[in-house]
N, C-alpha and C positions, 0 to 999 in steps of 0.2 A: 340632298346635301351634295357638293359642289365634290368632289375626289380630289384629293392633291395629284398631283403627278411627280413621280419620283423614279430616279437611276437604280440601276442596279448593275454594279460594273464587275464583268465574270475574274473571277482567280485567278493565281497559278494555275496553268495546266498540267505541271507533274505535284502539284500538290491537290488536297482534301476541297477546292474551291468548287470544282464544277459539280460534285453531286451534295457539297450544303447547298449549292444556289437547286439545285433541284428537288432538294427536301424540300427546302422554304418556300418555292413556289404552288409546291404541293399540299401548305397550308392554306386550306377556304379562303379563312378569316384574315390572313394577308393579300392574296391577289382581289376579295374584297374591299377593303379597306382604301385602296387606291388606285390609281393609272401609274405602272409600272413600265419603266422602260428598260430593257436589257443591252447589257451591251457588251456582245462575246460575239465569238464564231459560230455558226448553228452548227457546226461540227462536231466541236469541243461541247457543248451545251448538249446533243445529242450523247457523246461517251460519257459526261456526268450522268445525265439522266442513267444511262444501262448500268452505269456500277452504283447508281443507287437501287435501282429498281422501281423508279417511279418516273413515268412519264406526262408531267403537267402539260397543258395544252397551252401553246404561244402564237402568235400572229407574228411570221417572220417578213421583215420591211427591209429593204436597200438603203434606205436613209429616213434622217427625221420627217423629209417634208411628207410619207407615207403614215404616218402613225393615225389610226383609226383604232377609239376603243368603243366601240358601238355595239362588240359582242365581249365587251368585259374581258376581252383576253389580255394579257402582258404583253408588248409590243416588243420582237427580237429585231435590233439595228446589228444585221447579220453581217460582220469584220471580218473578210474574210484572210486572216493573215497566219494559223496554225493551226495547224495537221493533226488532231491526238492519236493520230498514226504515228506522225514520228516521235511525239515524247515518249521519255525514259522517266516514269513513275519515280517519285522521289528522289531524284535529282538536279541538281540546282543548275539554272540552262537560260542563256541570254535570252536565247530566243525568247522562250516562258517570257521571260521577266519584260522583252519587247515588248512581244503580245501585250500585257498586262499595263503597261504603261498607255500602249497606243488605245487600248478601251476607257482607260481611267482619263485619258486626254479627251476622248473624244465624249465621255461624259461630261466633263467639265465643259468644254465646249458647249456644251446643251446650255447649259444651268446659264452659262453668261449670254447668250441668245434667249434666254427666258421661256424655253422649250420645259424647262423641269421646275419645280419647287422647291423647293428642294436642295529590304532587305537584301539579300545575297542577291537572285538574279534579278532584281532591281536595279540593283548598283552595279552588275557586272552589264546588264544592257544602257547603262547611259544616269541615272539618277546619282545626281551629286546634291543631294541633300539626305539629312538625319532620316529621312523616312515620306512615304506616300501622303502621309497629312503638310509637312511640309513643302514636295514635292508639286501638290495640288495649291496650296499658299503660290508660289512662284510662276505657274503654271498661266493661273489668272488675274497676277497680278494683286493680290490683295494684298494691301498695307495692315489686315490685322490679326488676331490671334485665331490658332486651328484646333482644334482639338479635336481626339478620339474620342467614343465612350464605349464601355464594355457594360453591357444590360442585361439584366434579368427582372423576371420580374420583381417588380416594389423597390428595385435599387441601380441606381446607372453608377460606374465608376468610373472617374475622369483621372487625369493628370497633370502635374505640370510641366515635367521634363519627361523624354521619351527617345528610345532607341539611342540614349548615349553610355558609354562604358561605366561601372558603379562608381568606378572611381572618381570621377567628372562631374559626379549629381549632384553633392552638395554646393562645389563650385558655380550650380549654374542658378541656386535657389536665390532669392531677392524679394523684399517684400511685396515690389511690383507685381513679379512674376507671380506671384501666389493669389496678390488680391484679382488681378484679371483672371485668370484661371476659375475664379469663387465666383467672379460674375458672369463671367462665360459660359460656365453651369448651371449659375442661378436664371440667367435668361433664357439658355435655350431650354432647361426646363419646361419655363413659367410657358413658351412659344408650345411646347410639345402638348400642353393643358394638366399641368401641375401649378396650379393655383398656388401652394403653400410651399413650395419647395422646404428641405431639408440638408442641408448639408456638413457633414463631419468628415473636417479635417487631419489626415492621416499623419503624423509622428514621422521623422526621417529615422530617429535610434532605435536600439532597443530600449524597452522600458518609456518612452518619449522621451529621450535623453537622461533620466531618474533627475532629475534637478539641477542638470549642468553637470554631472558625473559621467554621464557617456556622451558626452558632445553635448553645444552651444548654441545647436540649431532652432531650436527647439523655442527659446526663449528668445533668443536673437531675434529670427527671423519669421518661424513661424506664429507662432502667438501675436506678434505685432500684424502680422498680415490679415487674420483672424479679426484683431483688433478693428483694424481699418474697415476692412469688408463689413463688420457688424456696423458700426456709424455709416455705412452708404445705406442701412436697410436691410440689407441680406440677414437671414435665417442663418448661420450658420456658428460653428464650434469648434475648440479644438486648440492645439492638436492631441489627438487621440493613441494610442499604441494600435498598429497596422492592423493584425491579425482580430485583434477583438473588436475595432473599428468595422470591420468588414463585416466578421461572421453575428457581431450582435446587432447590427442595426439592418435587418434584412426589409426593413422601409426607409431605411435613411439612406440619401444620395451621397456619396463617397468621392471624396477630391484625396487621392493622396501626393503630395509633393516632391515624393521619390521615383525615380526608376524602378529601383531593384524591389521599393517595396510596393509599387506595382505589379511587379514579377509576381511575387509569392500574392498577393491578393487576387489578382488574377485566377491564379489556379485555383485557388478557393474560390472564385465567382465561378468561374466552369463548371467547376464539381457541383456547387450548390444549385445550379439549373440545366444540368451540360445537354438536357433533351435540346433546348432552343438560347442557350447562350449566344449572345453576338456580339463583333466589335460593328459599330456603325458610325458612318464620318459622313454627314449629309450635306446640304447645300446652305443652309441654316445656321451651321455651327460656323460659316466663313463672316464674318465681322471685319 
């Protein structure tokens, strides 16, 4: 079988980024699974490693035209641009968020050379957009929609709006927006080898609005969205109340069309898997 090849773009350096990237390489059955490319400072990559306490074994390269996986190792495209000498742990720092941008550029880079398959100091280093997924949208030019997923097992959680203030979310909903979003999911699914895909669609209100008594969303906009996605074919339903959306369908793929009720579902996907919970943004999800 043929290995995908895929990025792996390192963290914050004063946040929790460099010792999950070190847990996760540390799992067998992921540095199996594929041809992995990194892309951090072997500096930084070395202090995750010590404050995790596990040290996975990598093949450190200068640039892509070096990459050799002939001995199954992860290949580190070693950037060399911060010290985690000089970070200050949990504090929010341009630099970091430089760093961070310059690896996530330089993966993307990859991915449009066809080399892959695949917040605060963010925006205080230069990022003037909503966020990283859109930040990557602009980066390479793509004309079409970006999306997150938060995954655990039997269940991925998408979104439709993301990193804007609660007060802004219902503002930004539209049926459009919802039914891309449904297929957006439902394809990269079906790509990921989810045959039957599943998807239930998350409620913006409490109660999914109780019938136009807590807001208009609901019937307005979502249901019709719903609607539509279901006449293209898509598997899907809704909208559903957040909370019980989440916690009872731990095989059903999850779109919810809110921010904030993101938020809280979120923290429920953490908890429900927090051994190996992840957000992941690939090369795939760009359309």
């Amino acid at each position: 079988m043929i290995k995908p090849t895929i990025a792996l773009v390192q963290g914050d350096a004063a946040g929790i980024g460099p010792e999950l990237m070190a847990n996760l390489l540390n799992i067998k059955e992921v540095t199996e699974a594929s041809n992995i490319v990194i892309f951090s400072d072997f500096r930084l990559f070395q202090s995750g490693c010590d404050i995790a306490g596990v040290h996975p074994p990598v093949k450190v390269i200068a640039n892509l035209g070096e990459l050799d996986f002939a001995d199954n190792l992860p290949n580190l495209v070693d950037i060399q641009c911060i010290n985690p000498q000089t970070v200050n742990l949990a504090e929010v720092s341009s630099v970091c968020g430089a760093a961070v941008l310059q690896f996530f550029g330089q993966g993307l880079d990859a991915c449009n050379l066809g080399k892959l398959d695949g917040k605060a100091a963010l925006h205080d280093a230069g990022m003037d957009t909503e966020d990283e997924s859109r930040w990557a949208r602009k980066h390479i030019k793509h004309p079409g929609r970006v999306s997150e997923f938060n995954v655990i097992e039997g269940m991925w959680n998408a979104r439709v709006t993301s990193h804007i203030p609660l007060r802004e979310v219902a503002n930004h909903l539209s049926v459009p927006e919802i039914v891309d979003s449904i297929e957006l999911a439902n394809t990269t699914l079906m790509e990921s080898g989810f045959a039957t895909p599943k998807i239930a669609v998350a409620a913006l209100n409490p109660h999914a609005g109780d019938n136009g008594n807590i807001g208009r969303e609901e019937i307005e906009i979502i249901a019709p969205a719903v609607k539509e996605a279901q006449e293209k074919g898509i598997n899907c339903a809704g909208p559903f109340p957040p909370t019980p959306c989440t916690s009872r369908c731990a095989t059903v793929n999850t779109i919810a069309p809110s921010a904030c009720i993101m938020t809280r579902d979120k923290s429920r996907l953490n908890c429900s898997g927090f051994k190996w919970a992840f957000p992941c943004m690939v090369a795939f999800l760009f359309r």
